[in-house]
DRENZARO-215323 format. One record per atom (N, C-alpha, C, O): residue in three letters; z, x, y. Coordinates in steps of 0.1 Angstrom, whole numbers, plus 5000, padded with zeros to 4 digits. Last residue first. Example, Ala and Ser with C-alpha at 12.3 -4.5 7.8 and 13.67 -1.06 7.14 Angstrom:
// DRENZARO-215323
SER507151284978SER507151374989SER507951295000SER508051345011ALA507851324943ALA507851234955ALA507851324967ALA508551424967
//
This chain:
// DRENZARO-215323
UNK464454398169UNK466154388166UNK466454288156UNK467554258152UNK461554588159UNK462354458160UNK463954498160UNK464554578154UNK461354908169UNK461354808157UNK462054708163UNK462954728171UNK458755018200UNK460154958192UNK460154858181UNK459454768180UNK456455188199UNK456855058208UNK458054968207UNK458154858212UNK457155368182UNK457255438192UNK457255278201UNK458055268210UNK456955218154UNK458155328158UNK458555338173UNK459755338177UNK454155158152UNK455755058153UNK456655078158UNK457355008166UNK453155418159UNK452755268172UNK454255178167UNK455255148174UNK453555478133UNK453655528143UNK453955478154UNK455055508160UNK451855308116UNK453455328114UNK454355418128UNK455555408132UNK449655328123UNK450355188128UNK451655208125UNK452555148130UNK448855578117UNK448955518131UNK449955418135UNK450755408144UNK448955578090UNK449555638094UNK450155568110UNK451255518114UNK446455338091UNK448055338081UNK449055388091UNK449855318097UNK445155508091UNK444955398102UNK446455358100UNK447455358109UNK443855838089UNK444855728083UNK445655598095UNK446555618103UNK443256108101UNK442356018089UNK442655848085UNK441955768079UNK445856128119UNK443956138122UNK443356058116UNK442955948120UNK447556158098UNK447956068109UNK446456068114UNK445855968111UNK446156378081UNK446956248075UNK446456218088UNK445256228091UNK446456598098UNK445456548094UNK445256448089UNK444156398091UNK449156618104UNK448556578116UNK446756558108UNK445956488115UNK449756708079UNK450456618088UNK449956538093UNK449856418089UNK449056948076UNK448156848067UNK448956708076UNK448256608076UNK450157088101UNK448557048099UNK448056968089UNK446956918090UNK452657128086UNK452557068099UNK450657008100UNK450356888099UNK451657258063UNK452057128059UNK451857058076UNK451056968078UNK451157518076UNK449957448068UNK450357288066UNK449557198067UNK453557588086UNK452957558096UNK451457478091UNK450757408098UNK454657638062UNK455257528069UNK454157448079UNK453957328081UNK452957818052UNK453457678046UNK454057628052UNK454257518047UNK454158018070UNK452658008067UNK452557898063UNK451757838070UNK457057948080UNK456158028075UNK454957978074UNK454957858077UNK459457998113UNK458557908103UNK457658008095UNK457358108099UNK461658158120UNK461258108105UNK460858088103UNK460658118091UNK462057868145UNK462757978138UNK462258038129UNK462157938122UNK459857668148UNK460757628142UNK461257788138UNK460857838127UNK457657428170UNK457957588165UNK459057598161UNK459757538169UNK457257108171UNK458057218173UNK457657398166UNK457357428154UNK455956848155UNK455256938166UNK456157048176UNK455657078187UNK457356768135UNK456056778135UNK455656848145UNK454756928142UNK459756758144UNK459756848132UNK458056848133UNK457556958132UNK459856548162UNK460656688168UNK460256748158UNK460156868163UNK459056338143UNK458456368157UNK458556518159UNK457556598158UNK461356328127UNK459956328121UNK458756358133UNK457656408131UNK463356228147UNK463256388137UNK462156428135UNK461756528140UNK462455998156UNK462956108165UNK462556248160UNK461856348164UNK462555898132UNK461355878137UNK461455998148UNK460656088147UNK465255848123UNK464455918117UNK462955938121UNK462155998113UNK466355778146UNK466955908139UNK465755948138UNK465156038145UNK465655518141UNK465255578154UNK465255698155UNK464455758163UNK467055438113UNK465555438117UNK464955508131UNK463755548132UNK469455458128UNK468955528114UNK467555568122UNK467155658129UNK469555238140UNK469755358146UNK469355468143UNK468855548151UNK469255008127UNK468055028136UNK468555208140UNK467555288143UNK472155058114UNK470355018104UNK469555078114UNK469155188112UNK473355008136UNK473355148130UNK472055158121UNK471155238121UNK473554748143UNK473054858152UNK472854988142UNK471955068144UNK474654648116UNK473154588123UNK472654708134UNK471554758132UNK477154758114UNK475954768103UNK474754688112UNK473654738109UNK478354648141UNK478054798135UNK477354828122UNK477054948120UNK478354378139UNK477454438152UNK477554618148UNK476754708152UNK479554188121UNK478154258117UNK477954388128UNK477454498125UNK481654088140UNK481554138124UNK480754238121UNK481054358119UNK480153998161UNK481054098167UNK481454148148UNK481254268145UNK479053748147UNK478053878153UNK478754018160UNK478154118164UNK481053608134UNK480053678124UNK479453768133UNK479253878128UNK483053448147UNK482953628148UNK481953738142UNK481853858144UNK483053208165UNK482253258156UNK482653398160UNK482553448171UNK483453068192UNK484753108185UNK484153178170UNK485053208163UNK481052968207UNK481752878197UNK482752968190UNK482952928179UNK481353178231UNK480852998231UNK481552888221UNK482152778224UNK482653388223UNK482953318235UNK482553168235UNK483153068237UNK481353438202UNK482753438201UNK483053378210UNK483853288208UNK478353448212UNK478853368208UNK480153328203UNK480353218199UNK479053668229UNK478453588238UNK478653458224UNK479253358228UNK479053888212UNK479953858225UNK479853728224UNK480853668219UNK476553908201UNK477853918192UNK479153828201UNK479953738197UNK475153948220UNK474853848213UNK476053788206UNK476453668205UNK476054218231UNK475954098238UNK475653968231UNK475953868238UNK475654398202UNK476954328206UNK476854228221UNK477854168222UNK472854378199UNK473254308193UNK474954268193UNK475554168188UNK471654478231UNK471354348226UNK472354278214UNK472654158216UNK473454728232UNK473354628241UNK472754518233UNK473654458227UNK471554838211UNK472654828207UNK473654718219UNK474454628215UNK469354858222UNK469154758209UNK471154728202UNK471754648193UNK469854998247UNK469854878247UNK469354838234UNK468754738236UNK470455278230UNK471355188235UNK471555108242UNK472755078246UNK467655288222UNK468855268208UNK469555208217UNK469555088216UNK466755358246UNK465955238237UNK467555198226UNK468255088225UNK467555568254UNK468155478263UNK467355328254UNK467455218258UNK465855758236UNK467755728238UNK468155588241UNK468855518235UNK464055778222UNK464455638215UNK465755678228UNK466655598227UNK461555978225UNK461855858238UNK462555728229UNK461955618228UNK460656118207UNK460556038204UNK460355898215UNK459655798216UNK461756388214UNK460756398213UNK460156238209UNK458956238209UNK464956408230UNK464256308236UNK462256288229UNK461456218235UNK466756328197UNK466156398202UNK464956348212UNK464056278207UNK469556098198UNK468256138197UNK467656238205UNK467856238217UNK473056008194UNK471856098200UNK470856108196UNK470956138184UNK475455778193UNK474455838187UNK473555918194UNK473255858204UNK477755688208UNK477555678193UNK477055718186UNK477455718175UNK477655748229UNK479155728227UNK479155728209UNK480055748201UNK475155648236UNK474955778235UNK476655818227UNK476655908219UNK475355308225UNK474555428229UNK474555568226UNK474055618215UNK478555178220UNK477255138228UNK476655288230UNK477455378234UNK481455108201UNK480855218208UNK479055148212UNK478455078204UNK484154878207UNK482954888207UNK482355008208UNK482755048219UNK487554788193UNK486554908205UNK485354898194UNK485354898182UNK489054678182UNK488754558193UNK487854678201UNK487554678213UNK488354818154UNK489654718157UNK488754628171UNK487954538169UNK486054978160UNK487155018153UNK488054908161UNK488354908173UNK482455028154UNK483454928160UNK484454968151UNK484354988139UNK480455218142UNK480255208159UNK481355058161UNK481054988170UNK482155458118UNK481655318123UNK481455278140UNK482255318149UNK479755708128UNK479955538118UNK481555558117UNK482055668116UNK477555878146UNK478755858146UNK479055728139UNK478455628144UNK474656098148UNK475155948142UNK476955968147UNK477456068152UNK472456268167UNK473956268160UNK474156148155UNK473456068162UNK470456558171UNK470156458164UNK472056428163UNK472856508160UNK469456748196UNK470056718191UNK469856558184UNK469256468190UNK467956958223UNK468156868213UNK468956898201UNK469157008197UNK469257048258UNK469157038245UNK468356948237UNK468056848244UNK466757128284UNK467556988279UNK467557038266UNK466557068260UNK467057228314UNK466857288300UNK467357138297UNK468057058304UNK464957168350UNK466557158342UNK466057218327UNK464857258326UNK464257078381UNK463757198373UNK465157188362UNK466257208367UNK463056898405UNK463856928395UNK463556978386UNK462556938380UNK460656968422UNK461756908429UNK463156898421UNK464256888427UNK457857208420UNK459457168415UNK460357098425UNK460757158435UNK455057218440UNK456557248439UNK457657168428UNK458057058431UNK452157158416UNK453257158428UNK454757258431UNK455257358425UNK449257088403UNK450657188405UNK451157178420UNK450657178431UNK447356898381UNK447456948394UNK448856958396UNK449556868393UNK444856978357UNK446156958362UNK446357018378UNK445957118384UNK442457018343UNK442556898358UNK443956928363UNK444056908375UNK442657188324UNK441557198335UNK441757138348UNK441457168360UNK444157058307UNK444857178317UNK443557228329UNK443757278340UNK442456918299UNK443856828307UNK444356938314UNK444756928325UNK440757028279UNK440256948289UNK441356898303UNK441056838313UNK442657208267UNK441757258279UNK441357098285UNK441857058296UNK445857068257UNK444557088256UNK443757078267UNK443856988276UNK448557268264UNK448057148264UNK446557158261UNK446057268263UNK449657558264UNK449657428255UNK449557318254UNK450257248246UNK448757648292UNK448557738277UNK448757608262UNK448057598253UNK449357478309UNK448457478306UNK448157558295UNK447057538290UNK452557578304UNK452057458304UNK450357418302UNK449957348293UNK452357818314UNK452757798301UNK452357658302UNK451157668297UNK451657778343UNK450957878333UNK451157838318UNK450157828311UNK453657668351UNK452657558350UNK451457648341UNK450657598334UNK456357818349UNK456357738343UNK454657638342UNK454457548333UNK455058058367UNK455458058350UNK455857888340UNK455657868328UNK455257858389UNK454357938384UNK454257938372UNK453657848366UNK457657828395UNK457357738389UNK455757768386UNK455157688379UNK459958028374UNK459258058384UNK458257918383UNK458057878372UNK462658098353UNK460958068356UNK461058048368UNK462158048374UNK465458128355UNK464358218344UNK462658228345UNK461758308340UNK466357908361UNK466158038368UNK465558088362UNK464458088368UNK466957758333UNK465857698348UNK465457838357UNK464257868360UNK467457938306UNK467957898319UNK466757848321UNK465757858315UNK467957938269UNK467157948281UNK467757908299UNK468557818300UNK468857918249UNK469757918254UNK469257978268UNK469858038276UNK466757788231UNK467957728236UNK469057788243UNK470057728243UNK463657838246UNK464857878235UNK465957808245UNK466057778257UNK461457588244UNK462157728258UNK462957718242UNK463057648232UNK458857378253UNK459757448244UNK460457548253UNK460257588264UNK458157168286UNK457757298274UNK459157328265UNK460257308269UNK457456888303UNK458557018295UNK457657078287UNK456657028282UNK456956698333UNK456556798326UNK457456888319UNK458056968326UNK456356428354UNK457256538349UNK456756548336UNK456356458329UNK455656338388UNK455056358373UNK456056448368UNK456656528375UNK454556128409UNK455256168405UNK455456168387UNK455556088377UNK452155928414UNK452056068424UNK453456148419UNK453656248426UNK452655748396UNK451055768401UNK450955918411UNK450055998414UNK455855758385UNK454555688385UNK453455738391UNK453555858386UNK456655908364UNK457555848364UNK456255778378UNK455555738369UNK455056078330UNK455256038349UNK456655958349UNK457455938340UNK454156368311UNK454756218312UNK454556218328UNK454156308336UNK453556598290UNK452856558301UNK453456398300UNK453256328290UNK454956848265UNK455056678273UNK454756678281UNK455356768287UNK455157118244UNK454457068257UNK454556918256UNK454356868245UNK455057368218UNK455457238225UNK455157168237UNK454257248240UNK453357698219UNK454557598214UNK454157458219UNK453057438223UNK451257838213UNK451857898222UNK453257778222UNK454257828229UNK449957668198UNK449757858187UNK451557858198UNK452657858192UNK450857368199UNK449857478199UNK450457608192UNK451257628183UNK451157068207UNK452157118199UNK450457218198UNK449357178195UNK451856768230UNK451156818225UNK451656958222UNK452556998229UNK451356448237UNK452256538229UNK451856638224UNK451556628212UNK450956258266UNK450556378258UNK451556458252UNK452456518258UNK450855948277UNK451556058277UNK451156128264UNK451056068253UNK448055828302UNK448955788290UNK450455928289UNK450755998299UNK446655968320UNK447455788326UNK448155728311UNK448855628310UNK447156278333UNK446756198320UNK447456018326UNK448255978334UNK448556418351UNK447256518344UNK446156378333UNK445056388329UNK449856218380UNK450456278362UNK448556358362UNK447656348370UNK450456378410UNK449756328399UNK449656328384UNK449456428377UNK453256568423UNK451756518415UNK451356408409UNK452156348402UNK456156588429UNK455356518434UNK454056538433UNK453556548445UNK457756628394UNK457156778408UNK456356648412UNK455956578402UNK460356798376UNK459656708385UNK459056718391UNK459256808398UNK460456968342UNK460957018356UNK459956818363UNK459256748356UNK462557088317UNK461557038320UNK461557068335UNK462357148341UNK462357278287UNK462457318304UNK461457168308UNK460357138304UNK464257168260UNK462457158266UNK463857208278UNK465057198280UNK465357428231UNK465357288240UNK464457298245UNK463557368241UNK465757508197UNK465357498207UNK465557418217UNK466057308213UNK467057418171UNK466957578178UNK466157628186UNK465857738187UNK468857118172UNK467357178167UNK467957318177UNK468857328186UNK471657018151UNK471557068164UNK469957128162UNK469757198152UNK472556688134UNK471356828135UNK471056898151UNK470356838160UNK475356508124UNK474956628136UNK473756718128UNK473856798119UNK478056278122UNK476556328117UNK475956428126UNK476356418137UNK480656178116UNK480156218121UNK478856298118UNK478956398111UNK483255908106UNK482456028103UNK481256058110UNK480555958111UNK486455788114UNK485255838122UNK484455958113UNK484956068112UNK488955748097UNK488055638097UNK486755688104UNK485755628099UNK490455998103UNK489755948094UNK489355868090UNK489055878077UNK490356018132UNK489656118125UNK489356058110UNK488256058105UNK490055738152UNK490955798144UNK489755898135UNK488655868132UNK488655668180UNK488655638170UNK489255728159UNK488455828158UNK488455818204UNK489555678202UNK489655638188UNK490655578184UNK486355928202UNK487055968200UNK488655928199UNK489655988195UNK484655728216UNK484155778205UNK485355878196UNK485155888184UNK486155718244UNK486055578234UNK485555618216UNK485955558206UNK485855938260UNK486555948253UNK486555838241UNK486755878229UNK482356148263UNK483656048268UNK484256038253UNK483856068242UNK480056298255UNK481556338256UNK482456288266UNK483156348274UNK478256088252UNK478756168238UNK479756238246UNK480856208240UNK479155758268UNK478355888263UNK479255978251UNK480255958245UNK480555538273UNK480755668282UNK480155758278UNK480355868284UNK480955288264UNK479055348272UNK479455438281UNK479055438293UNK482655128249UNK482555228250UNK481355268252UNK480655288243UNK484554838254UNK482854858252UNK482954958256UNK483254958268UNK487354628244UNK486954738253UNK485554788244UNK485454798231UNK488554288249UNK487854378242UNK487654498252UNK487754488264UNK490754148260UNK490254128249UNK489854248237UNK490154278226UNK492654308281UNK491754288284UNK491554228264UNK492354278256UNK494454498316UNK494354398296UNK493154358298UNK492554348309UNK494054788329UNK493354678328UNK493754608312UNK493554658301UNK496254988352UNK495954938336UNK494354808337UNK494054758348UNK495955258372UNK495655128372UNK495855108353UNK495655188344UNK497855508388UNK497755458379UNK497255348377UNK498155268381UNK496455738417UNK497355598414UNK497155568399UNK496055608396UNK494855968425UNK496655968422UNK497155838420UNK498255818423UNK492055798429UNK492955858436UNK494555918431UNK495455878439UNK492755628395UNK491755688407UNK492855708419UNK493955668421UNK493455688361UNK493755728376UNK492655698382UNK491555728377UNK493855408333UNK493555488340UNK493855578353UNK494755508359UNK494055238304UNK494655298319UNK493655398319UNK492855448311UNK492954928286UNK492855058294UNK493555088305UNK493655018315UNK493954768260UNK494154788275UNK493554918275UNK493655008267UNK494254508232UNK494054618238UNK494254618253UNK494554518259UNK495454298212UNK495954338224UNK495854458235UNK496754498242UNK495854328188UNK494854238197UNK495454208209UNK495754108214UNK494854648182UNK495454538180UNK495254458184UNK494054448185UNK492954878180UNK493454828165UNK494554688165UNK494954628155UNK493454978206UNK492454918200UNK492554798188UNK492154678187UNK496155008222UNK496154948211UNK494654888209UNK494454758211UNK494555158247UNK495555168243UNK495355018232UNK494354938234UNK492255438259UNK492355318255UNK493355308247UNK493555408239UNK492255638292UNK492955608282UNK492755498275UNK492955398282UNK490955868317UNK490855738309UNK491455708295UNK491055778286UNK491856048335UNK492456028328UNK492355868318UNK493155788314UNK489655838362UNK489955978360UNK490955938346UNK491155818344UNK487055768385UNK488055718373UNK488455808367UNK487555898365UNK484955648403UNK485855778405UNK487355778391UNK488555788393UNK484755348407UNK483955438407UNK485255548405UNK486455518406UNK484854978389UNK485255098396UNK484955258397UNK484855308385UNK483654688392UNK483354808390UNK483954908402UNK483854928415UNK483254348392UNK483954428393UNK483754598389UNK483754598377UNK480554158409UNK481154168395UNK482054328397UNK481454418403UNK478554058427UNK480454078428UNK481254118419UNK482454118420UNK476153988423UNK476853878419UNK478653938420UNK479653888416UNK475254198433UNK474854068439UNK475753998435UNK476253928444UNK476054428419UNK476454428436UNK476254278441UNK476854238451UNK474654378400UNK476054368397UNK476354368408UNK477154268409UNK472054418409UNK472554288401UNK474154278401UNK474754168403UNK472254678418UNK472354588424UNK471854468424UNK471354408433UNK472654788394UNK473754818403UNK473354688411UNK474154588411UNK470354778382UNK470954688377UNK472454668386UNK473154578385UNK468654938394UNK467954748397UNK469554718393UNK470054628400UNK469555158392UNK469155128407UNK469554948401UNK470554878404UNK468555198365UNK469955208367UNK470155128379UNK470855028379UNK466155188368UNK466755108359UNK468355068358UNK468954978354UNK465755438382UNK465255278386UNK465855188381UNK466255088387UNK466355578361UNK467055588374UNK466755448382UNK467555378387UNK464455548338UNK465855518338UNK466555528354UNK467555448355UNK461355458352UNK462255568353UNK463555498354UNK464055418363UNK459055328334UNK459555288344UNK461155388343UNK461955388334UNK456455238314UNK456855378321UNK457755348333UNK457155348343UNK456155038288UNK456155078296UNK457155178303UNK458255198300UNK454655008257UNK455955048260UNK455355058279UNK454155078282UNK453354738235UNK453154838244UNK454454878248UNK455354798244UNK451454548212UNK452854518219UNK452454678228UNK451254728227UNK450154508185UNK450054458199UNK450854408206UNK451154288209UNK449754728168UNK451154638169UNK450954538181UNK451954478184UNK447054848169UNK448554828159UNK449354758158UNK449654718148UNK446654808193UNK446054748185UNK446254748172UNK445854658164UNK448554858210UNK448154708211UNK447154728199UNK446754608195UNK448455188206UNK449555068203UNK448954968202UNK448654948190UNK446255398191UNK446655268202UNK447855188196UNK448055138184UNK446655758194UNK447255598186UNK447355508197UNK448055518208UNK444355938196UNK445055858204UNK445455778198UNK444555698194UNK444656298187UNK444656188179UNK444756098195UNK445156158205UNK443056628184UNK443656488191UNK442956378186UNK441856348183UNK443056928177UNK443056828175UNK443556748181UNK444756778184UNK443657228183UNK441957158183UNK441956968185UNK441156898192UNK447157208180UNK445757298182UNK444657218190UNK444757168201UNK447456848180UNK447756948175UNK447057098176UNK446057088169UNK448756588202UNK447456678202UNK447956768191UNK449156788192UNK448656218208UNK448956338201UNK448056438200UNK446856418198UNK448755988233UNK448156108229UNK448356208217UNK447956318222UNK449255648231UNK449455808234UNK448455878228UNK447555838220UNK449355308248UNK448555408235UNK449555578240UNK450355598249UNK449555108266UNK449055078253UNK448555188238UNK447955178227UNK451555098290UNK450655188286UNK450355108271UNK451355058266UNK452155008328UNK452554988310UNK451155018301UNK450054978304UNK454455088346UNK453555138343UNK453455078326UNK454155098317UNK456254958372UNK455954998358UNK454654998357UNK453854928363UNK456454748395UNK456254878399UNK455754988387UNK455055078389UNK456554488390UNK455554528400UNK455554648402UNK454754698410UNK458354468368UNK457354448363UNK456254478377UNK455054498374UNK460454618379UNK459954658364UNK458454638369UNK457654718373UNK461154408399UNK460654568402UNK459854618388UNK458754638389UNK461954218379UNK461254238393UNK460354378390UNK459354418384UNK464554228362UNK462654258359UNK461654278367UNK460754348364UNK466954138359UNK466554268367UNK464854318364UNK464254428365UNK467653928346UNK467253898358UNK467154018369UNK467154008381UNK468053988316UNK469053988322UNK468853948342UNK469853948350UNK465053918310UNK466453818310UNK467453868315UNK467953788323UNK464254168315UNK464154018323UNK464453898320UNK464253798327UNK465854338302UNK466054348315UNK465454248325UNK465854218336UNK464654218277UNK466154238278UNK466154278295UNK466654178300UNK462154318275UNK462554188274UNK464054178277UNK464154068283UNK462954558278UNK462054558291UNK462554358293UNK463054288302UNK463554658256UNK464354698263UNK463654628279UNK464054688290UNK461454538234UNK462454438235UNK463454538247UNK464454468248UNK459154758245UNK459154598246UNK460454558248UNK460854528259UNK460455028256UNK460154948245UNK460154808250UNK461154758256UNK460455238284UNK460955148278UNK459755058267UNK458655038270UNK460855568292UNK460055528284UNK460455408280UNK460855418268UNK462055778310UNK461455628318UNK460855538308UNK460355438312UNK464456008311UNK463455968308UNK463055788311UNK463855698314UNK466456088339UNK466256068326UNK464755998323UNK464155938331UNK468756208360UNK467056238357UNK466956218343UNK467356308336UNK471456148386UNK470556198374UNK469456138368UNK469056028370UNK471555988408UNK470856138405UNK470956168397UNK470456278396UNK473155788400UNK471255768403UNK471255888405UNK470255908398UNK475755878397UNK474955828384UNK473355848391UNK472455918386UNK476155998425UNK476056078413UNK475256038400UNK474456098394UNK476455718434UNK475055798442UNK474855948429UNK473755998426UNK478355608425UNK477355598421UNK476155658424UNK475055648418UNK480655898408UNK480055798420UNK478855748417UNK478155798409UNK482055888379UNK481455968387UNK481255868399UNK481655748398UNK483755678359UNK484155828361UNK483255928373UNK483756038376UNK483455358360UNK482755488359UNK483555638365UNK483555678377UNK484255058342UNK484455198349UNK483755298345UNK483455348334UNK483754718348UNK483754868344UNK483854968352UNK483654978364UNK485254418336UNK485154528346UNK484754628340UNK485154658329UNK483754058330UNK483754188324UNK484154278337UNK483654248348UNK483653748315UNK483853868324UNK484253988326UNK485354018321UNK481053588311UNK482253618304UNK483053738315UNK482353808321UNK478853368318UNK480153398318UNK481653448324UNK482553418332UNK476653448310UNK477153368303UNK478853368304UNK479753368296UNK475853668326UNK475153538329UNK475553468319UNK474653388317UNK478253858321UNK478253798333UNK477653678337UNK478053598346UNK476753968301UNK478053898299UNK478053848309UNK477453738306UNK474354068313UNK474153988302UNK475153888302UNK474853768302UNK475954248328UNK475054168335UNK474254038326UNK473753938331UNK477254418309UNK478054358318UNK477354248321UNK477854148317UNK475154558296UNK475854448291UNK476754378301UNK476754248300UNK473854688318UNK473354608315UNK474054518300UNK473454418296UNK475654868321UNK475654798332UNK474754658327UNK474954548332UNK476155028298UNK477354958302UNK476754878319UNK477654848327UNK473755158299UNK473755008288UNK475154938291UNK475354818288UNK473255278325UNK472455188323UNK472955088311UNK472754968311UNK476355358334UNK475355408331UNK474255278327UNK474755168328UNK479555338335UNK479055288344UNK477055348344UNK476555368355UNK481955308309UNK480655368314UNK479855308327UNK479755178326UNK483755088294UNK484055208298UNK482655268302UNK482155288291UNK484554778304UNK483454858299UNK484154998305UNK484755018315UNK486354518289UNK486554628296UNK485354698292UNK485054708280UNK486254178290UNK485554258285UNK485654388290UNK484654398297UNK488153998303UNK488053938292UNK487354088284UNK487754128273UNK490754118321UNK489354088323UNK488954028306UNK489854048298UNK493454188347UNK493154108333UNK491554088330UNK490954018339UNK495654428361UNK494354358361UNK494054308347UNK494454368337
//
């Protein structure tokens, strides 16, 4: 098989570059290692940033977005006693909307299903061969058969433990890592979100996220130790603790259900440089991690989609390399910065191993700052509705 663009990932940014490439073009196959009914069951966060929303209606998957999303102009931060609301639109006048990565994934399958574009499911022993030359290829197994694909280029959107990230030679690949000493329990439950924005909220008794995925479906985490189970709670125990760290007026309203998904989610902070080795691309998670306290993942790896589709897309037109050149100092600048907003998030309102009396006093001059300080806000609002590409 011969394609101009091999994607390794079958996930939301390896689908949404394809679909990009595709409307100029170029053409592209990808592969996914799981089924697709496997990819849409999993459960990820729904938080899109302007330019990841702008990017899904150009790529001609906006529809649904825009008649079924939720688009919010502000959050909540709560500390103890205290609550802040940072308006976005009036900081930045821009907004993030609430539309569930799984939908996102949904719309774009069947962009790719529309237009025929190639994708293979069940993929096994993935191999990339002469990156570094000009003449790369992927093999692969499905079923007991061996396939190759040549191909120009290969686009790594297999995540942090696929292989494309590790295609890259030990001593050209340096690697960045803060593991935090805790994770969230989150769980799903057919309610009513408690709030029509989303709540961050950080107490005596720990951590807490009140989010949706829309109007009658709501999801909800607490802190947990990291090496906590789902079994461990009860969904009881789980909405007890919940209202222990959210502020009274919201835990007063909250309304409880059954758990339809109940899971632990590490965090983790990772960089990986350089995100391009010879003719391999890394895209997203393959590259970098964020802690979900922020809602940058699936943002970083459409900002990272945006600047190698761009990169692509004019090598193909006019034979220019300057944006396939650049595309790993340009994504990584913005990545940085998403790091560091992620962290600064996760560090402000966590319970921390350790912590002492000064820690937990600075946490509070923190949050008294960001209260008093309009400043503060708007730096905030930039952050969380996305930095420019």
């Amino acid at each position: 098989m011969r394609t101009q663009v091999a994607i390794i990932g079958g996930g939301p940014s390896g689908l949404l570059l394809g679909q990009l490439l595709h409307q100029r073009g170029i053409a592209t196959v990808t592969l996914e290692r799981k089924t697709k009914a496997y990819v849409l069951g999993r459960i990820r966060a729904g938080v899109l940033e302007a330019g990841l929303v702008d990017q899904l209606r150009a790529a001609g998957v906006g529809d649904r977005l825009d008649a079924e999303g939720f688009v919010h102009d502000g959050t909540v931060i709560s500390y103890g006693d205290t609550q802040i609301r940072v308006d976005f639109a009036k900081h930045t006048n821009a907004s993030v909307t609430v539309y569930g990565q799984t939908e996102v994934t949904r719309d774009l399958y069947a962009a790719r299903e529309a237009m025929q574009a190639e994708m293979v499911f069940n993929v096994q022993n993935v191999q990339i061969n002469g990156a570094d030359s000009e003449a790369p290829s992927v093999s692969y197994m499905v079923d007991g058969q061996e396939h190759r694909i040549a191909c120009d280029y290969v686009v790594g959107c297999d995540g942090f433990h696929g292989i494309s990230r590790k295609t890259i030679p030990d001593a050209i690949r340096r690697e960045y890592e803060k593991i935090y000493p805790f994770g969230w329990l989150g769980i799903l439950s057919e309610t009513p979100p408690v709030h029509e924005e989303l709540i961050y909220a950080s107490s005596e008794a720990g951590f807490a996220l009140c989010s949706m995925r829309n109007e009658n479906l709501s999801r909800y985490y607490i802190q947990c130790a990291l090496d906590d189970s789902p079994d461990r709670w009860t969904d009881d125990a789980f909405w007890a603790a919940l209202r222990e760290r959210i502020p009274q007026e919201y835990a007063a309203r909250l309304v409880t259900g059954p758990s339809i998904e109940k899971s632990v989610v590490p965090l983790r902070s990772f960089v990986s440089e350089p995100m391009r080795w010879g003719r391999l691309f890394l895209c997203g998670d393959a590259a970098h991690i964020v802690p979900p306290t922020g809602a940058k993942g699936l943002n970083t790896a459409a900002s990272d989609v945006h600047y190698l589709s761009q990169g692509l897309i004019q090598l193909y037109d006019t034979g220019e390399t300057q944006g396939i050149d650049t595309y790993s100092q340009k994504a990584l600048a913005r990545v940085w910065k998403a790091e560091r907003f992620s962290w600064w998030m996760t560090s402000l309102l966590h319970h921390f191993p350790g912590q002492t009396d000064f820690d937990l006093r600075m946490q509070q001059a923190e949050v008294d700052f960001l209260q008093s300080n309009t400043h503060a806000q708007a730096v905030l609002a930039q952050n969380y509705v996305g930095l420019p590409y």
